[in-house]
MDTraj code that builds the backbone (N, CA, C; nanometers):
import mdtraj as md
import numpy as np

residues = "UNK UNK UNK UNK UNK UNK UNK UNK UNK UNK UNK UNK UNK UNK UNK UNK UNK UNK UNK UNK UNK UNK UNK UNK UNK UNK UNK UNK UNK UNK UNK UNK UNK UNK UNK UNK UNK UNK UNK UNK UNK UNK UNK UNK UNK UNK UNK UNK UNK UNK UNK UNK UNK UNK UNK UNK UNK UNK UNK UNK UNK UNK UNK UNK UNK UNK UNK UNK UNK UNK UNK UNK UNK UNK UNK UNK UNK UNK UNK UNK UNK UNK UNK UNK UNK UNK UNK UNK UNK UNK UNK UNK UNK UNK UNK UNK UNK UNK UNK UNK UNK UNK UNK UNK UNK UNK UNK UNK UNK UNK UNK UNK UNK UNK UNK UNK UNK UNK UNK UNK UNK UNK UNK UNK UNK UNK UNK UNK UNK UNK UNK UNK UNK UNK UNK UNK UNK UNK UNK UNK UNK UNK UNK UNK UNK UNK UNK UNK UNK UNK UNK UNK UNK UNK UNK UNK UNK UNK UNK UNK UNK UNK UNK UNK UNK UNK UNK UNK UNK UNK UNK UNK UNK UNK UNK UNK UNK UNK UNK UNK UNK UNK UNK UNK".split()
xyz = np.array([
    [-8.2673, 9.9248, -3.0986],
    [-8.2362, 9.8096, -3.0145],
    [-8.3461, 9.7928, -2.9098],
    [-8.3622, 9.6528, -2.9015],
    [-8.5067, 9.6881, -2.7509],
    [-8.4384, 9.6234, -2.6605],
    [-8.5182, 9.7386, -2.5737],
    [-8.4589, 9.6674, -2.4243],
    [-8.4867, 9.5752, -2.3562],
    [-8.4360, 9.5447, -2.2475],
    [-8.4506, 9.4106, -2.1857],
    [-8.6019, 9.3823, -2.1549],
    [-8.6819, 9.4191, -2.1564],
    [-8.8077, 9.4358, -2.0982],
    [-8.8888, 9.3994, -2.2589],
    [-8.8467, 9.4597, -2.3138],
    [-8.9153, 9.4077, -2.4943],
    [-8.8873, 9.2922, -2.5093],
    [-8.7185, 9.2599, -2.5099],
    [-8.6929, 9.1487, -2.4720],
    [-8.7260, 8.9800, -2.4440],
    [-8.7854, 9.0353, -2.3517],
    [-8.8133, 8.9627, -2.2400],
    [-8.9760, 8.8842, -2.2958],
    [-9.0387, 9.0214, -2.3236],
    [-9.1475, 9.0259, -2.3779],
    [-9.1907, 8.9378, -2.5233],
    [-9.0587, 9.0212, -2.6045],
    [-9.0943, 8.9073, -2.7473],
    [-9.0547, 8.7577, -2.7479],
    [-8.9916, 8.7264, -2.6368],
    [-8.9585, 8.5919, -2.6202],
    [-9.0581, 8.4915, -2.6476],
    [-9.0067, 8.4299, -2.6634],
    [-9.0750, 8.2639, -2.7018],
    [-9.0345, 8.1691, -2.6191],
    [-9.0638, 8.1159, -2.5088],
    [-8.9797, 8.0286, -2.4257],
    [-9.0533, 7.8922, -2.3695],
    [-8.9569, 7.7753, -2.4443],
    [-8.9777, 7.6676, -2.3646],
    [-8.8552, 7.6290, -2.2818],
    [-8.9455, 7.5463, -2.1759],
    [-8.9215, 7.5182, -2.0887],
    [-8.9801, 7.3626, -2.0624],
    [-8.8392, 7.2877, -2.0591],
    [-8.8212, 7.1744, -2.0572],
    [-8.7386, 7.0847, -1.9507],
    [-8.7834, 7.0274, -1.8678],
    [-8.7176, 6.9623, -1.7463],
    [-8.7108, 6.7905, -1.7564],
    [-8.6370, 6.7457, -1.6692],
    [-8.6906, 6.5903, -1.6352],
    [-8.6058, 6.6120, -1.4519],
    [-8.7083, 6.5170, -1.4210],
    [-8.7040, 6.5136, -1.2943],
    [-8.7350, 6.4060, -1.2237],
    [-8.6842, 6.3499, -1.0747],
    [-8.7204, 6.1925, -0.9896],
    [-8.7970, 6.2198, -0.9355],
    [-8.9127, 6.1861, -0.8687],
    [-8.9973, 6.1536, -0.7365],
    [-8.9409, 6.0419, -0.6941],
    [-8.9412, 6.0259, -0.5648],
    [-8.9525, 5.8783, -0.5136],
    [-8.8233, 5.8954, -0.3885],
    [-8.7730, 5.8118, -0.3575],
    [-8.6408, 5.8413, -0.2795],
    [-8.5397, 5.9122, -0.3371],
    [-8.4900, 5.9732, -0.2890],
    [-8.3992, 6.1158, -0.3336],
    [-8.2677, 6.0859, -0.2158],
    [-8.1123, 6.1679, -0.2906],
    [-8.0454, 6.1945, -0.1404],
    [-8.1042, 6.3028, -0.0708],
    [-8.0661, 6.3185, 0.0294],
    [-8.1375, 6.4283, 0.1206],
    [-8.0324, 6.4193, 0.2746],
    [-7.9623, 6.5501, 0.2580],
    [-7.8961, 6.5780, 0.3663],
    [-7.7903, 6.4781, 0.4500],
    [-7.7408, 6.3978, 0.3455],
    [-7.6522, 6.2970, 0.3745],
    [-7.7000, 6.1458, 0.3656],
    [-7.8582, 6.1671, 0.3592],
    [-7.9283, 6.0302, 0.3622],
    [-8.0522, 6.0213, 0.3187],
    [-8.1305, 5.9795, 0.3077],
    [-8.2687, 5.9561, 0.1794],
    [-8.3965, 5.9999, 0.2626],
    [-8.4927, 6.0664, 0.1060],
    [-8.6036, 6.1227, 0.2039],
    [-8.6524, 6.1092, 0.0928],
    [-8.8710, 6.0725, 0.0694],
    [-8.8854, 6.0170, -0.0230],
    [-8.9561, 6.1720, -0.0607],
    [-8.9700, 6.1537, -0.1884],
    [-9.0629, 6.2987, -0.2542],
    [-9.1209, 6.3165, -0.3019],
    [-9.2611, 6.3601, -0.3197],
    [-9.3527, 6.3229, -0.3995],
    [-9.3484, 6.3974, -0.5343],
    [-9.2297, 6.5093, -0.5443],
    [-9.2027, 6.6086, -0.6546],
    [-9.0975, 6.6285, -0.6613],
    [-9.0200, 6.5720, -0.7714],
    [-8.8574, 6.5957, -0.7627],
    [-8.8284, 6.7337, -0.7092],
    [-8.7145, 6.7193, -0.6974],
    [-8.6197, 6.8686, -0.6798],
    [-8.6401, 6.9519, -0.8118],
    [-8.5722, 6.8984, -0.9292],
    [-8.5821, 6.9619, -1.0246],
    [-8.7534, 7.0229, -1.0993],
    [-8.8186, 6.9676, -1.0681],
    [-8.9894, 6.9843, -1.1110],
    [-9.0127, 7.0991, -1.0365],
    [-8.9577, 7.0921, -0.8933],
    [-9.0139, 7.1874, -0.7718],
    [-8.9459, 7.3413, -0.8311],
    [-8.8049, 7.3179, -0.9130],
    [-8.7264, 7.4280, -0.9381],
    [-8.7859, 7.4795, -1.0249],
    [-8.8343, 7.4200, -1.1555],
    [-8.8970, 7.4039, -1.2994],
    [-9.0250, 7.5164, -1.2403],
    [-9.1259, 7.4845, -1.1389],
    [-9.2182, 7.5516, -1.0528],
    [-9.1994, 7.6726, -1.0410],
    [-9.0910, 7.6863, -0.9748],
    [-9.0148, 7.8478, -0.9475],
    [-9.0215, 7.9252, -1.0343],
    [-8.9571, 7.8761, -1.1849],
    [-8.9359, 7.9451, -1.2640],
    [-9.1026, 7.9562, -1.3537],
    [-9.1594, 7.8625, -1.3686],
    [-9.2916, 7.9052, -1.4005],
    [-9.3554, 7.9964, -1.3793],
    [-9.3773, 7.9811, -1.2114],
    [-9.4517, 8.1038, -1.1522],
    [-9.4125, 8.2646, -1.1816],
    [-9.3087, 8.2644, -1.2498],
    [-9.1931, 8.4188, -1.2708],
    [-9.2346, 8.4685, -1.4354],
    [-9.2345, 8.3479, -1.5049],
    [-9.2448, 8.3802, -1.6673],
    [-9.3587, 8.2898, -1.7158],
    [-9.3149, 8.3666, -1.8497],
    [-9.4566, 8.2493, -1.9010],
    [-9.3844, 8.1877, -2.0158],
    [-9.4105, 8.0567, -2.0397],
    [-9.3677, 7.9522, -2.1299],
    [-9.4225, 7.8410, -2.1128],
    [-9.3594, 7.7451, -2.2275],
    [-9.4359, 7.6463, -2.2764],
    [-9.3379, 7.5574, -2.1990],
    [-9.4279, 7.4341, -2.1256],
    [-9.3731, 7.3257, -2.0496],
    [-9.3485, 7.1896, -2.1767],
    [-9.2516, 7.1532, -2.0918],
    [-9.2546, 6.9922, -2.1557],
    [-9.1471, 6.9280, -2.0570],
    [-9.2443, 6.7960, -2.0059],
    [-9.1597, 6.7499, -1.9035],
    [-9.0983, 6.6422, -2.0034],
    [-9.0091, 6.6025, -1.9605],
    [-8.8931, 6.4717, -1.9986],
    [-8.9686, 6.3444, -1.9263],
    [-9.0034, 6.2727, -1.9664],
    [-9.0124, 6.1012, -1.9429],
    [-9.0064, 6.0348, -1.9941],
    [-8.9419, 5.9588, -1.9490],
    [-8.8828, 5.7881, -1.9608],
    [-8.9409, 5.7155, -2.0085],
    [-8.9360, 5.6656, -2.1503],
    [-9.0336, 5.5859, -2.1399],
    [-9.0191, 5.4086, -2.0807],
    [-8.8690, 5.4115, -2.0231],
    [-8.8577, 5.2857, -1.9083],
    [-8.8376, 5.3575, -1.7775],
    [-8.9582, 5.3852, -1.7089],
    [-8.9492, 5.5199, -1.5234],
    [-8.8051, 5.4417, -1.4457],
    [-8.7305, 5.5431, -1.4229],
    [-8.6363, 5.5082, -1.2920],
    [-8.7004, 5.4198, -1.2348],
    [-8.5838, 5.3614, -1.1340],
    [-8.6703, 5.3025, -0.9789],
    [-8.6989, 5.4137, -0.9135],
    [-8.7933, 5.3893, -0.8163],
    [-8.8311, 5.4923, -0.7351],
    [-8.7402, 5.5072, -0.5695],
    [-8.6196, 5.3921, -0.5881],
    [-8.5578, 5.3808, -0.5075],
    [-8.4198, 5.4318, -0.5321],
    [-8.3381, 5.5171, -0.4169],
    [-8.2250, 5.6144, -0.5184],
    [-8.1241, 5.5181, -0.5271],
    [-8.0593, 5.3953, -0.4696],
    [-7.9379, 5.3288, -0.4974],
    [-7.9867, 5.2742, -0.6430],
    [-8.0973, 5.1987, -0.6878],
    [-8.0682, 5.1260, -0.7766],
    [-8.1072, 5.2406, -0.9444],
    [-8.1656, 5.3373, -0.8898],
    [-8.1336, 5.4561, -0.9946],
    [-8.0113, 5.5030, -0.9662],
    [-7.9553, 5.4881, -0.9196],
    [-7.7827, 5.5475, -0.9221],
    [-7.6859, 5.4700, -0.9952],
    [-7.7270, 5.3214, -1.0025],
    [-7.6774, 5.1861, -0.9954],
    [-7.7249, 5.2072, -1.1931],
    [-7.8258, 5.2131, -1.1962],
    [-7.8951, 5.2600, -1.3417],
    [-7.8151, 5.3726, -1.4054],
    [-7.8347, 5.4565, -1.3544],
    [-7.7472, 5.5826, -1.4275],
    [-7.6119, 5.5615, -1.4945],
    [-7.5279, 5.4938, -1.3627],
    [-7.4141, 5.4572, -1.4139],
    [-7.3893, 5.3617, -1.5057],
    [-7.4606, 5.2672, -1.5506],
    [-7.4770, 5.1687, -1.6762],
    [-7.4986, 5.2331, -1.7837],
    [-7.5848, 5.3403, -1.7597],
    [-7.6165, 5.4391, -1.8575],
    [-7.4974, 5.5374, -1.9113],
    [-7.4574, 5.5875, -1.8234],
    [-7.2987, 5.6875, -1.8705],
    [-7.1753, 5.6026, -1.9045],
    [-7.1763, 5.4790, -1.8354],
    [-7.0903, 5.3630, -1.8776],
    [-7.0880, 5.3529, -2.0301],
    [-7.2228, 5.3046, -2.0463],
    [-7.2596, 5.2682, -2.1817],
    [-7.2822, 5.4095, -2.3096],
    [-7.2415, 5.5049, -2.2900],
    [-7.3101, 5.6216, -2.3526],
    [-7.4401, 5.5942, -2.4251],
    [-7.5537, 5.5889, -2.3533],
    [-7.6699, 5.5104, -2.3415],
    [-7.7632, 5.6337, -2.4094],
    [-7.8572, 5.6488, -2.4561],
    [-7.9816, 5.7473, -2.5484],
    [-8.1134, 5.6636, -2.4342],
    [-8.1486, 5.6823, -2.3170],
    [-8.2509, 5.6231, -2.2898],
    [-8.4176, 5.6790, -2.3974],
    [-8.4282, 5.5971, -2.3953],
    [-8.6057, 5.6430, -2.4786],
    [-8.6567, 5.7400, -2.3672],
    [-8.7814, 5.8427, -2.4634],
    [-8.7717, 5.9351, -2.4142],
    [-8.9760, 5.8968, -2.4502],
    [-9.0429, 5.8620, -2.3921],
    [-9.2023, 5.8212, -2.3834],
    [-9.2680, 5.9630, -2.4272],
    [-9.3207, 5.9211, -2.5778],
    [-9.4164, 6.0134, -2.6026],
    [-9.3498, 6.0782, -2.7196],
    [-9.4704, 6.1970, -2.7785],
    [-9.4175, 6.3403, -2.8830],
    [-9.2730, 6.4296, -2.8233],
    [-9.1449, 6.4519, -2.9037],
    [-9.0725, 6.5379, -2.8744],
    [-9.1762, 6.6888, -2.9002],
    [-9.1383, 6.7988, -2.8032],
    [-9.2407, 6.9423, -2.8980],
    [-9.0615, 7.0020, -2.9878],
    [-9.1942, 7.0494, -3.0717],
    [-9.0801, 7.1526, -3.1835],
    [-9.0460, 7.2066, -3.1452],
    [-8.9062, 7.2798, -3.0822],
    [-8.8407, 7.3984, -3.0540],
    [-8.8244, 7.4452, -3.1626],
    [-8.8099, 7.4659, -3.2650],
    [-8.8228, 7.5642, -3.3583],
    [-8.9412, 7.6764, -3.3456],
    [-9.0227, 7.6545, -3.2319],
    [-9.1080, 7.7591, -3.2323],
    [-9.0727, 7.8644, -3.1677],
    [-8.9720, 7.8207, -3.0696],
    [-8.9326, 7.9047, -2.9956],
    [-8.8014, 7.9632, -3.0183],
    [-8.7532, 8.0680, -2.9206],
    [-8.6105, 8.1716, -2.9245],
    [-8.5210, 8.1025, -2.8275],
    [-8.6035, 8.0538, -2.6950],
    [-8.5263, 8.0524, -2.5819],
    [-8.5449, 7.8669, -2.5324],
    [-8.4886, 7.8013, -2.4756],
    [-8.4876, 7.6860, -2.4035],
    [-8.4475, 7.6988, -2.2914],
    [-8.5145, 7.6969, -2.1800],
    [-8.4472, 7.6120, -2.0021],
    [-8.4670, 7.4609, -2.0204],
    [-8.3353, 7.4408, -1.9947],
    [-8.3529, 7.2763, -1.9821],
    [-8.3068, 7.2816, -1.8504],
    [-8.3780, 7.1803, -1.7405],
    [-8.3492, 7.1414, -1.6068],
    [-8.3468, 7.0431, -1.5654],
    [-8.2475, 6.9285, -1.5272],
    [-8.2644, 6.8515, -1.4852],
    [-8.1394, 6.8491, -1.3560],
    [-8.1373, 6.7488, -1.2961],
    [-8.0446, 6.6994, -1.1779],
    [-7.9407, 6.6550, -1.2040],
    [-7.7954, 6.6464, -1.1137],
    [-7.6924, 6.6291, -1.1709],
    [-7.6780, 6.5026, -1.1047],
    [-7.6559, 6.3961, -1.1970],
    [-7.6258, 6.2369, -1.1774],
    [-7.4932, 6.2353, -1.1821],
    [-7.3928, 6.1864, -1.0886],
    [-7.2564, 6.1389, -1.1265],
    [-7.1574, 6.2737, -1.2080],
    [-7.1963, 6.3739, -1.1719],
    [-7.1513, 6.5000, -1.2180],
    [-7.1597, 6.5100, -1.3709],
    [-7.2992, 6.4850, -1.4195],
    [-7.3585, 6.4841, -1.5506],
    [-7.4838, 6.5417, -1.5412],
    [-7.5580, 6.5586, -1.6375],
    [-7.6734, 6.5442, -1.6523],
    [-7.7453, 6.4078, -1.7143],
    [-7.8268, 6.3626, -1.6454],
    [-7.8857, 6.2242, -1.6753],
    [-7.8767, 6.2102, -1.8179],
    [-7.8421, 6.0883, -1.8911],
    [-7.7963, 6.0502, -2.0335],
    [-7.9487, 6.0689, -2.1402],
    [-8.0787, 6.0752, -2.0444],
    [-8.1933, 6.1004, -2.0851],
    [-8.1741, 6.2549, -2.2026],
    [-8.1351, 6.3022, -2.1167],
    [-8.1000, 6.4613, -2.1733],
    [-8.0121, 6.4973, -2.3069],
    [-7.9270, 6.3907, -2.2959],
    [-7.8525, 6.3901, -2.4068],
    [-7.9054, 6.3298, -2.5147],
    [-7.9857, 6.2528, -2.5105],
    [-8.1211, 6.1482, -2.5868],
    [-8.2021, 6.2980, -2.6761],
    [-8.2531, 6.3908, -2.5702],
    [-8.3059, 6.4984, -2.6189],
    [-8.2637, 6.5973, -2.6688],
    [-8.1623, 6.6179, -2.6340],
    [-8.1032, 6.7257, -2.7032],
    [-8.0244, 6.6612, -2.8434],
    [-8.0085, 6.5352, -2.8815],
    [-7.9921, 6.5214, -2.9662],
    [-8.0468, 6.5043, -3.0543],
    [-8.1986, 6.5355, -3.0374],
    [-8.2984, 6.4982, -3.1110],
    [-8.3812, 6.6441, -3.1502],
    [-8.3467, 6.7479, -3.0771],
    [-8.4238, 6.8796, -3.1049],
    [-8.3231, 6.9005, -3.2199],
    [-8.3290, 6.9834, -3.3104],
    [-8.2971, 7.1171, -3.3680],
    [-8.3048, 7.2686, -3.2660],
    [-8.1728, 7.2637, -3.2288],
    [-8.1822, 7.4059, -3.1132],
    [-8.0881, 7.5011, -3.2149],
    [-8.0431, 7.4650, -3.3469],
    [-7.9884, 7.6126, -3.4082],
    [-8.0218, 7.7291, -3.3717],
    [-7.9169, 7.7974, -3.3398],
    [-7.9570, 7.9905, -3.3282],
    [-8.0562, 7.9983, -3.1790],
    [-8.0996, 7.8712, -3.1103],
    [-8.1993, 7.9195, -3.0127],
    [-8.0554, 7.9019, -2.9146],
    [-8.1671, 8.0037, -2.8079],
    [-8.1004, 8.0469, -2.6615],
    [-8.1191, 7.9193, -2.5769],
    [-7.9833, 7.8872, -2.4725],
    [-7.9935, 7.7397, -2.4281],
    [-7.9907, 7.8033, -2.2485],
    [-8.0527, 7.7684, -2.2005],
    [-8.0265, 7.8130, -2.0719],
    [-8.0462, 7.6856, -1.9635],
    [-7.9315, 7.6118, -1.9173],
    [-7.9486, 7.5157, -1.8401],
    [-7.9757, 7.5485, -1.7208],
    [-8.0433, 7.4759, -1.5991],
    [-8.0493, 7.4537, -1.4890],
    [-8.0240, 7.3546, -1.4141],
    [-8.0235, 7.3308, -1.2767],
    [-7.9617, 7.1655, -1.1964],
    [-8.0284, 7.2122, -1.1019],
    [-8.0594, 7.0439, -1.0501],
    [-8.0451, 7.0376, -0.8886],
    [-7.9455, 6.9295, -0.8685],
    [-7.8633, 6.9796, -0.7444],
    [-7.7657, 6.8969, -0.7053],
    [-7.7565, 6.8556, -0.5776],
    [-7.6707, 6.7549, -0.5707],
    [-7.6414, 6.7384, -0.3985],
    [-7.5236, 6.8001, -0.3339],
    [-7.4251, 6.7427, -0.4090],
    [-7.2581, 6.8215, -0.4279],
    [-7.2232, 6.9065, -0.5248],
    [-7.2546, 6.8517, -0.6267],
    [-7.1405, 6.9206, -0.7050],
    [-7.1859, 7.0523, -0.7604],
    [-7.2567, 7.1153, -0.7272],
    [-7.3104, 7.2336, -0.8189],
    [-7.3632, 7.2291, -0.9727],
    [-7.3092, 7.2819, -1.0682],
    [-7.3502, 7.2793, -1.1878],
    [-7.2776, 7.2114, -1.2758],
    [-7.1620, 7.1512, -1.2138],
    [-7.0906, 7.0199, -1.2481],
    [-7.0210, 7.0362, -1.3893],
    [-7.0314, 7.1402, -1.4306],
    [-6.9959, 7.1814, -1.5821],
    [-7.0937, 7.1379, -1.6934],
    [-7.2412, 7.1201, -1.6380],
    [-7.3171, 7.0698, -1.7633],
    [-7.3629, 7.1950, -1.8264],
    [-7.3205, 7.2888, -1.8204],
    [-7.3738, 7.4153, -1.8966],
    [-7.2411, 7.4388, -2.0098],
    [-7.1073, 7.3704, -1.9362],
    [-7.0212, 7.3341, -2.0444],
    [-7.0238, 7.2349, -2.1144],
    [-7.1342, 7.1018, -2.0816],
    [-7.1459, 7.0082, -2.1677],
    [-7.2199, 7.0258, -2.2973],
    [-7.3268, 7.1308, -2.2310],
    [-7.4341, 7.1695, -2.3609],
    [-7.3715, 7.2625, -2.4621],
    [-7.2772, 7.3188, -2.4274],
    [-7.1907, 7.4158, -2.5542],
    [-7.1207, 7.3139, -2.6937],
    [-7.0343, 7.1865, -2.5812],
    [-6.9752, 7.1161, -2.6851],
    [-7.1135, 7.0584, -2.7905],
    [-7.1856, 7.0260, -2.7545],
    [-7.3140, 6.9411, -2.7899],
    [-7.3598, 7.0177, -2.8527],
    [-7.4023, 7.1593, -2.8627],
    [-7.4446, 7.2704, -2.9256],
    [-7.3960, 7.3740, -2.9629],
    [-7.3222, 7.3419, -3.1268],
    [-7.2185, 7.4508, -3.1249],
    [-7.3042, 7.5477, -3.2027],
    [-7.4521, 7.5141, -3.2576],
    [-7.4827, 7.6064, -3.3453],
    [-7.5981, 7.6902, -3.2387],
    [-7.5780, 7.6470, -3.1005],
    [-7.6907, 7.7167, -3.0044],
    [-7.5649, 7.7867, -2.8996],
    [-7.6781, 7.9059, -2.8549],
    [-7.6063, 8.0123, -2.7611],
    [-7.6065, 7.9675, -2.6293],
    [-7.5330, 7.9196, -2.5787],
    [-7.5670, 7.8371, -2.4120],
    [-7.4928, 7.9171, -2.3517],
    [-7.5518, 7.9909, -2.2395],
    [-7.5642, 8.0503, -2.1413],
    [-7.5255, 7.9871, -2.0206],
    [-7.4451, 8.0589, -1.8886],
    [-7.4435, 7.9938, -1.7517],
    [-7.5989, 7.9205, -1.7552],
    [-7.5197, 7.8318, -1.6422],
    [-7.6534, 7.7670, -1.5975],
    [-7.6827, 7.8518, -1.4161],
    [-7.7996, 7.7638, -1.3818],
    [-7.8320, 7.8078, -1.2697],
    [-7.8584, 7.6610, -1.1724],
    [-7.7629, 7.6556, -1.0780],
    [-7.7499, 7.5379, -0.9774],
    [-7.8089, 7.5537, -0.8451],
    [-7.8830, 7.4633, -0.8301],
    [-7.9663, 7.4957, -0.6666],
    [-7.9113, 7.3720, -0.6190],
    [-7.8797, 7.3789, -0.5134],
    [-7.8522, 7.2587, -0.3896],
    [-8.0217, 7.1714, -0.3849],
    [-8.0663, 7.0598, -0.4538],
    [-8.1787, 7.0035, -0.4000],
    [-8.2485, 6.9824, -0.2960],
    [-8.1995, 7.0367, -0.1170],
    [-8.2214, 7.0371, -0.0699],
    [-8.2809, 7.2139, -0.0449],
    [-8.2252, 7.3047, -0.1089],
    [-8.2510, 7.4333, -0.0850],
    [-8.3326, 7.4898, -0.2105],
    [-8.4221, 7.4068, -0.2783],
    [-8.4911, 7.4490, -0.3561],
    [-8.6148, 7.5652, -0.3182],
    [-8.6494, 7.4831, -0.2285],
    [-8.7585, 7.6011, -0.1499],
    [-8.7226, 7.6494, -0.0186],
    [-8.6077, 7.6971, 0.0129],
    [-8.5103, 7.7669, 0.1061],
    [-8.5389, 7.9267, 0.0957],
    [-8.5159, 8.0042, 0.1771],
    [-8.5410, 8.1488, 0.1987],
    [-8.4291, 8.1799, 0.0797],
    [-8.5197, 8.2679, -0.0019],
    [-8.3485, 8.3235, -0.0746],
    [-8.3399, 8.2820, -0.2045],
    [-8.4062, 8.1304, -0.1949],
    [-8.3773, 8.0755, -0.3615],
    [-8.4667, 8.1453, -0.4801],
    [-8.5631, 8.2092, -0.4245],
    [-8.7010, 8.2292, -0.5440],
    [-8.6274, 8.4145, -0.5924],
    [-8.5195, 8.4296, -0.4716],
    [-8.4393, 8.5672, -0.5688],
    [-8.3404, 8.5083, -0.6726],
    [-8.3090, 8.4172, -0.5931],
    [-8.1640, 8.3655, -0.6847],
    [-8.2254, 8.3630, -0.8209],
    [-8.3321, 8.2657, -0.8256],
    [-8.3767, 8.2228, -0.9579],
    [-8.4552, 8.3459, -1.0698],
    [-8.4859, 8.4500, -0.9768],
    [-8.5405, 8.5617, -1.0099],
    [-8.4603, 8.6591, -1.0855],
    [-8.3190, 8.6548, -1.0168],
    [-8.1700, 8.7083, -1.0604],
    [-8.0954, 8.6881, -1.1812],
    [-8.1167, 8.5771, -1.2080],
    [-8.0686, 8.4520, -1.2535],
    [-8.1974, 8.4855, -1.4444],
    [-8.3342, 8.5009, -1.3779],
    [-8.4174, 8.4876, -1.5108],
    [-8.3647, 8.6909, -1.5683],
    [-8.3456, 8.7409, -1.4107],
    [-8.3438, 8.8984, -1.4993],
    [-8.2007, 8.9444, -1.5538],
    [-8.1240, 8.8238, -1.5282],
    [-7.9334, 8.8485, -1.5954],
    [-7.9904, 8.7947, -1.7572],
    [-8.0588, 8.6791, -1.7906],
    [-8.1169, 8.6190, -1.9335],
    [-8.2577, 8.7029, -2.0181],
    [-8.2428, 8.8403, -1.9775],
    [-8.3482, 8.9196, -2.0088],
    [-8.4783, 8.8213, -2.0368],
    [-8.5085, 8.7890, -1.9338],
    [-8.6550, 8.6969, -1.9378],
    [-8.7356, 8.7236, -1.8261],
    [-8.6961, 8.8207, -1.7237],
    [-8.7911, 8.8822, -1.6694],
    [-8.7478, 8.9880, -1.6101],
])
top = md.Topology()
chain = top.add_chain()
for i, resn in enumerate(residues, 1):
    res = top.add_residue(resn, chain, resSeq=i)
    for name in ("N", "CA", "C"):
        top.add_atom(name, md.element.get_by_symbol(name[0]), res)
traj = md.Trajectory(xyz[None], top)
């Protein structure tokens, strides 16, 4: 059997996010950003392991303003909407492991996500969600990705408050968090 550290080692890991710039909530009221929350988290976990990136974009960009992307979203979950996703999907079949990270919209994960994950082949691979949130924590999207993926192993997720992404404390959490998923 190898241990966590072999583990860790023979892994194969992508790492896949989508994320806002632009006006964000922030502490009860809006602050603009030049790097989402979730990208900044996506960061964290980079700097810790090594894997293959692939960001999520739109190929129609949010507004960069947060009411009428909120106003958007909800047309989107209204509608059980597949937004287009701009550009090459990468093969996860190359890999063992997936972090998917994105932000929690309306106590979801943006309908973008569901666009993608319905479009990988994640059989037999390791699913490991992440969030940034304002309220709700992890909102149960680490239980959304189980129903959605019954032939993938989905794992807790890991929820950061978007405002406490780069807060004293968070770069253990996430550190905690990669050495409970034998990935570092």
């Amino acid at each position: 059997m190898e241990s966590s550290t072999e583990q860790a080692a023979s892994s194969r890991t992508l790492l896949i996010w989508f994320s806002r710039d632009g006006e964000n909530y922030w502490e009860g009221g809006r602050r603009d950003l030049a790097v989402g929350n979730t990208e900044r988290l996506a960061r964290l976990i980079t700097e810790r392991i090594e894997v293959q990136e692939y960001e999520v974009v739109p190929a129609d960009p949010y507004p960069e303003a947060y009411d009428p992307t909120v106003e958007r979203n909800v047309r989107e979950q209204n509608a059980d909407a597949r937004p287009a996703i701009a550009g090459e999907l990468p093969d996860a079949q190359d890999f063992d492991t997936l972090l998917i990270g994105s932000p929690v919209w309306n106590v979801r994960a943006p309908m973008i996500l569901s666009a993608l994950v319905e479009s990988l082949d994640l059989t037999g691979m390791r699913v490991l969600p992440f969030v940034t949130y304002a309220v709700s924590g992890m909102a149960g999207i680490d239980r959304d990705y189980r129903e959605v993926l019954p032939d993938a192993e989905v794992a807790d997720g890991l929820a950061i408050r978007g405002e406490d992404v780069e807060a004293e404390g968070t770069a253990a959490e996430v550190e905690a968090w990669l050495r409970d998923n034998n990935l570092l």
